[in-house]
C-alpha positions as CSV (number, residue, x, y, z in Angstrom):
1,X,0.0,0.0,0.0
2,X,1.2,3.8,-0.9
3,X,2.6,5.4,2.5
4,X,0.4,8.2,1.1
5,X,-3.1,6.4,1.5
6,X,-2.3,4.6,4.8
7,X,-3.1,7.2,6.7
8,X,-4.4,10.0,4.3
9,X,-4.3,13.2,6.8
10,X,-0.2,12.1,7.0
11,X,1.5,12.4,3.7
12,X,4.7,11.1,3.7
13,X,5.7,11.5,-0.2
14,X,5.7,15.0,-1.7
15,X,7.4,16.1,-4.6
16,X,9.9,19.4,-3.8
17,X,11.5,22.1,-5.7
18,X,15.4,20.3,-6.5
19,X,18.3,21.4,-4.0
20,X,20.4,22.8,-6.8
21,X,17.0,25.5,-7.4
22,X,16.7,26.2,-3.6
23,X,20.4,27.1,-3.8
24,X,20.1,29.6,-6.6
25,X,17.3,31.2,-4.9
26,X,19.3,31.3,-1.8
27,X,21.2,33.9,-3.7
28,X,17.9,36.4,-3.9
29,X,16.2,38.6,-1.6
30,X,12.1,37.5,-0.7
31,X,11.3,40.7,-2.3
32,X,13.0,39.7,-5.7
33,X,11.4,36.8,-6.0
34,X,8.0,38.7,-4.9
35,X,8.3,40.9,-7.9
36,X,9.7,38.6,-10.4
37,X,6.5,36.6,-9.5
38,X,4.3,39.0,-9.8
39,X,4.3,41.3,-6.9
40,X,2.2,37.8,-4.8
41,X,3.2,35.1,-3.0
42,X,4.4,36.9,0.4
43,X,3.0,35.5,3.6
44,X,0.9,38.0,5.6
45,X,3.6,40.9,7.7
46,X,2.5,39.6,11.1
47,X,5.2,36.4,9.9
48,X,8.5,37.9,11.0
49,X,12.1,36.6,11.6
50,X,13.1,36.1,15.3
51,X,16.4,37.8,13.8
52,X,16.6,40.5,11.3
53,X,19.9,38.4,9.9
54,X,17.8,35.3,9.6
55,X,17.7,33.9,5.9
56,X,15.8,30.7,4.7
57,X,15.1,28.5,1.6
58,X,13.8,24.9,1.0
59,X,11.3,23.3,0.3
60,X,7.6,23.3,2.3
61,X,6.9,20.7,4.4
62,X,3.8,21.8,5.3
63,X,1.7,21.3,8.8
64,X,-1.6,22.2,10.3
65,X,-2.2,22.0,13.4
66,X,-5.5,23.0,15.7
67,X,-4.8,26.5,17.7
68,X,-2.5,26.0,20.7
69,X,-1.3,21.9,19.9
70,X,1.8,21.1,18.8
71,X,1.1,17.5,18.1
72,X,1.8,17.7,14.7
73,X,4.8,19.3,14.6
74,X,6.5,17.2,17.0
75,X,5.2,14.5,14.0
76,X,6.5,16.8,11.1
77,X,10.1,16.7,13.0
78,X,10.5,13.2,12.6
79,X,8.9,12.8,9.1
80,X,10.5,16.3,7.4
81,X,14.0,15.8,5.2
82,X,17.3,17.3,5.7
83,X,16.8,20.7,3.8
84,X,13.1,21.2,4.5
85,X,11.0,24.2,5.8
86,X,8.3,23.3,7.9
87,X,5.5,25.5,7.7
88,X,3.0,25.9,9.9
89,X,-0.3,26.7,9.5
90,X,-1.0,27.8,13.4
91,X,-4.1,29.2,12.5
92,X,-2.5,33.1,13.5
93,X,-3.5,31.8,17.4
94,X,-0.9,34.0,19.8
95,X,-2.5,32.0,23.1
96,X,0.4,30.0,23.5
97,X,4.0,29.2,21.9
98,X,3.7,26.2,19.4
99,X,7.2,25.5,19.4
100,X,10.6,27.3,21.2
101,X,14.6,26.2,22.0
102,X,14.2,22.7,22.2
103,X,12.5,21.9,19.2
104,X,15.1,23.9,17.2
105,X,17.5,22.4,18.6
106,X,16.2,19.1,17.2
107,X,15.1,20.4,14.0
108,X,18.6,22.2,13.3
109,X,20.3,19.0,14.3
110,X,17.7,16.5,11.6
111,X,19.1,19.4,9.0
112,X,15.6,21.0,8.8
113,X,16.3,24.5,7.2
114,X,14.1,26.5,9.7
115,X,10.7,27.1,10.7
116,X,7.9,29.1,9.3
117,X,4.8,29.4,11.8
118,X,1.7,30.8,11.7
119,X,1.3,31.6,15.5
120,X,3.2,32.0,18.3
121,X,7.1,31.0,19.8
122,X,8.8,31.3,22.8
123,X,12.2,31.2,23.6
124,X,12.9,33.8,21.3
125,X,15.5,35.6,23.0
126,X,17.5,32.3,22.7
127,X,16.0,31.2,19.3
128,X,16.9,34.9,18.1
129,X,20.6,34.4,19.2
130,X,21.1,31.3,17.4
131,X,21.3,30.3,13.9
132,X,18.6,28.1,13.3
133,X,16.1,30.2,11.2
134,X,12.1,31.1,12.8
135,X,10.1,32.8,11.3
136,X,6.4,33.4,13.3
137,X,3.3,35.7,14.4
138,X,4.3,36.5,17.8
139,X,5.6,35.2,20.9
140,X,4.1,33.6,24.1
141,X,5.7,32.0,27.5
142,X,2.6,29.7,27.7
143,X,3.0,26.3,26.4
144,X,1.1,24.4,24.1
145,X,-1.2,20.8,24.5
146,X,0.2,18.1,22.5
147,X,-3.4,16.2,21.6
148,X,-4.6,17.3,18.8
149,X,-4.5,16.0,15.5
150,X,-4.0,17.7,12.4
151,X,-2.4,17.1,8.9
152,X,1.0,17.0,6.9
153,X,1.6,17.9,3.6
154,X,-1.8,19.5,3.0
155,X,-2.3,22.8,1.2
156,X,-2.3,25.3,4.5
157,X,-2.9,29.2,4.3
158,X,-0.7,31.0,6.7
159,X,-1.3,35.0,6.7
160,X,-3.1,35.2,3.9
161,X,-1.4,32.7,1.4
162,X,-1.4,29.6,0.0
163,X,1.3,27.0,0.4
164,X,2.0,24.1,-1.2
165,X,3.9,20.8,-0.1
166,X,7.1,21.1,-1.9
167,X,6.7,24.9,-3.0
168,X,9.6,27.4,-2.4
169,X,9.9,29.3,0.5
170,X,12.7,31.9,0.7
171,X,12.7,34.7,3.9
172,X,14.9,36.9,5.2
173,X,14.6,40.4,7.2
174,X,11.4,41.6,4.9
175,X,9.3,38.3,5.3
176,X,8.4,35.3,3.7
177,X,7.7,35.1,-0.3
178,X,6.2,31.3,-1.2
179,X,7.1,30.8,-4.7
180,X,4.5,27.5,-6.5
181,X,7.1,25.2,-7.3
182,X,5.6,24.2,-11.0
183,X,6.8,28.3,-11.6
184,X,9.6,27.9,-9.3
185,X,12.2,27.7,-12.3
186,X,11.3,30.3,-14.1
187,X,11.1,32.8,-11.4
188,X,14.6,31.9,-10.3
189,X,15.7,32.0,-13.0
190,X,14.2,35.7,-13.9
191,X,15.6,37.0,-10.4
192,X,19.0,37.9,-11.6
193,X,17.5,40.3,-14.7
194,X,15.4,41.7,-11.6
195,X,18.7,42.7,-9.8
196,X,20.4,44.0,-12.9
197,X,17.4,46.3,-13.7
198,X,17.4,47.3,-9.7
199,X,21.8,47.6,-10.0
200,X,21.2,49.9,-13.0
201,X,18.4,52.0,-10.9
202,X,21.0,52.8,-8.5
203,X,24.0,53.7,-10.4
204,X,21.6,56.6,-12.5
205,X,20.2,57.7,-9.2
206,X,23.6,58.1,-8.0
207,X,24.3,59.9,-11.0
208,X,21.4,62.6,-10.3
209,X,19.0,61.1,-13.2
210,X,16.1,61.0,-11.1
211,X,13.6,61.4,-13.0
212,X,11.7,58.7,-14.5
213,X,9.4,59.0,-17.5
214,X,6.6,56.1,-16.9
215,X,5.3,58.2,-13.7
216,X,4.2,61.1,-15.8
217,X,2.9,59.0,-18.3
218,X,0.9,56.5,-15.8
219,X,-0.5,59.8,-14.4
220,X,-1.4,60.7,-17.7
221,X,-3.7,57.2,-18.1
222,X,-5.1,57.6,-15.0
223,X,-6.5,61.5,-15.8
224,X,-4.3,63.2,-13.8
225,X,-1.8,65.0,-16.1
226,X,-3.1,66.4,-19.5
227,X,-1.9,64.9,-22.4
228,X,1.1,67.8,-23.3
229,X,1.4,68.2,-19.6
230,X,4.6,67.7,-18.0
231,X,5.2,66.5,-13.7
């Protein structure tokens, strides 16, 4: 019997975004990949690092969970691969951490790549010091129950957005972007032409060439310049 119809809220086969694209995207800022994508993708801003100098990339290994039980993650820490990103759809519930130091701990020593929680952590002041990546809603001392089930590798929403088993996630100071792993490719793989277009910006602004001839003209579509009428 398939592992993945055994026990259908538990799938234990997904199909993820190849190691040598999570590595190129490594390479990119969230909001790069954001763009390239189509300015969509990025979780909800309550999801923050725990560091401003945290950075992650893998693929989702994604997890829902009922508000306040961890149950499921503790299952997703045994099942996830070395490179993964477990993502947690915590349903934005603040009442209590859903995970803190010792589960990083663990998760940094399976290989996990980091977390990525909708709902609460503790711990943080620890977790923030280290150098396993969390990113999350809030924090919480309280603890959470452990009796709940949930699912694995599920679509999940977390802030807003729609995740995947196996899509792209890539965070770092700004937030989280998901990128759909069937597009994953090609928006890697635009990212660069993003920064040379962004590169280029900079060097003419350093120059003094600040103006740029698309606001006048979108102005113009929109009504609010006349059609000889300059900014």
């Amino acid at each position: 019997m398939d592992s993945n119809t055994k026990h259908p809220e538990i799938r234990r086969q997904i199909e993820r975004v190849p190691a040598e694209l999570v590595a190129q995207a490594r390479r990119f800022q969230a909001a790069i990949l954001a763009d390239v994508g189509g300015r969509r993708g990025t979780l909800g801003g309550r999801i923050q690092p725990l560091s401003k100098a945290m950075k992650v990339a893998g693929p989702a290994f994604t997890v829902e969970v009922r508000p306040g039980d961890n149950l499921m993650i503790h299952a997703a820490l045994v099942l996830a691969k070395p490179g993964d990103v477990i993502v947690v759809d915590g349903k934005g519930d603040l009442s209590c951490a859903l995970t803190g130091a010792l589960m990083a701990a663990h998760a940094k020593k399976a290989g996990i790549a980091g977390f990525v929680i909708d709902g609460a952590v503790r711990d943080t002041e620890e977790c923030a010091a280290g150098d396993f990546p969390i990113f999350a809603a809030g924090c919480n001392p309280n603890g959470p129950l452990k009796n709940s089930g949930g699912r694995i590798n599920w679509p999940v929403s977390l802030a807003g957005t729609t995740v995947n088993p196996g899509d792209l996630i890539v965070g770092d100071a700004d937030g989280v972007v998901v990128v759909p792993r069937e597009k994953a490719t090609e928006i890697v793989q635009g990212a660069q032409a993003k920064v040379d277009s962004e590169d280029a910006r900079m060097q003419a602004i350093g120059r003094g060439e600040l103006a740029q001839a698309w606001v006048a003209e979108t102005l113009k579509s929109v009504g609010l310049l006349g059609k000889d009428e300059k900014l």
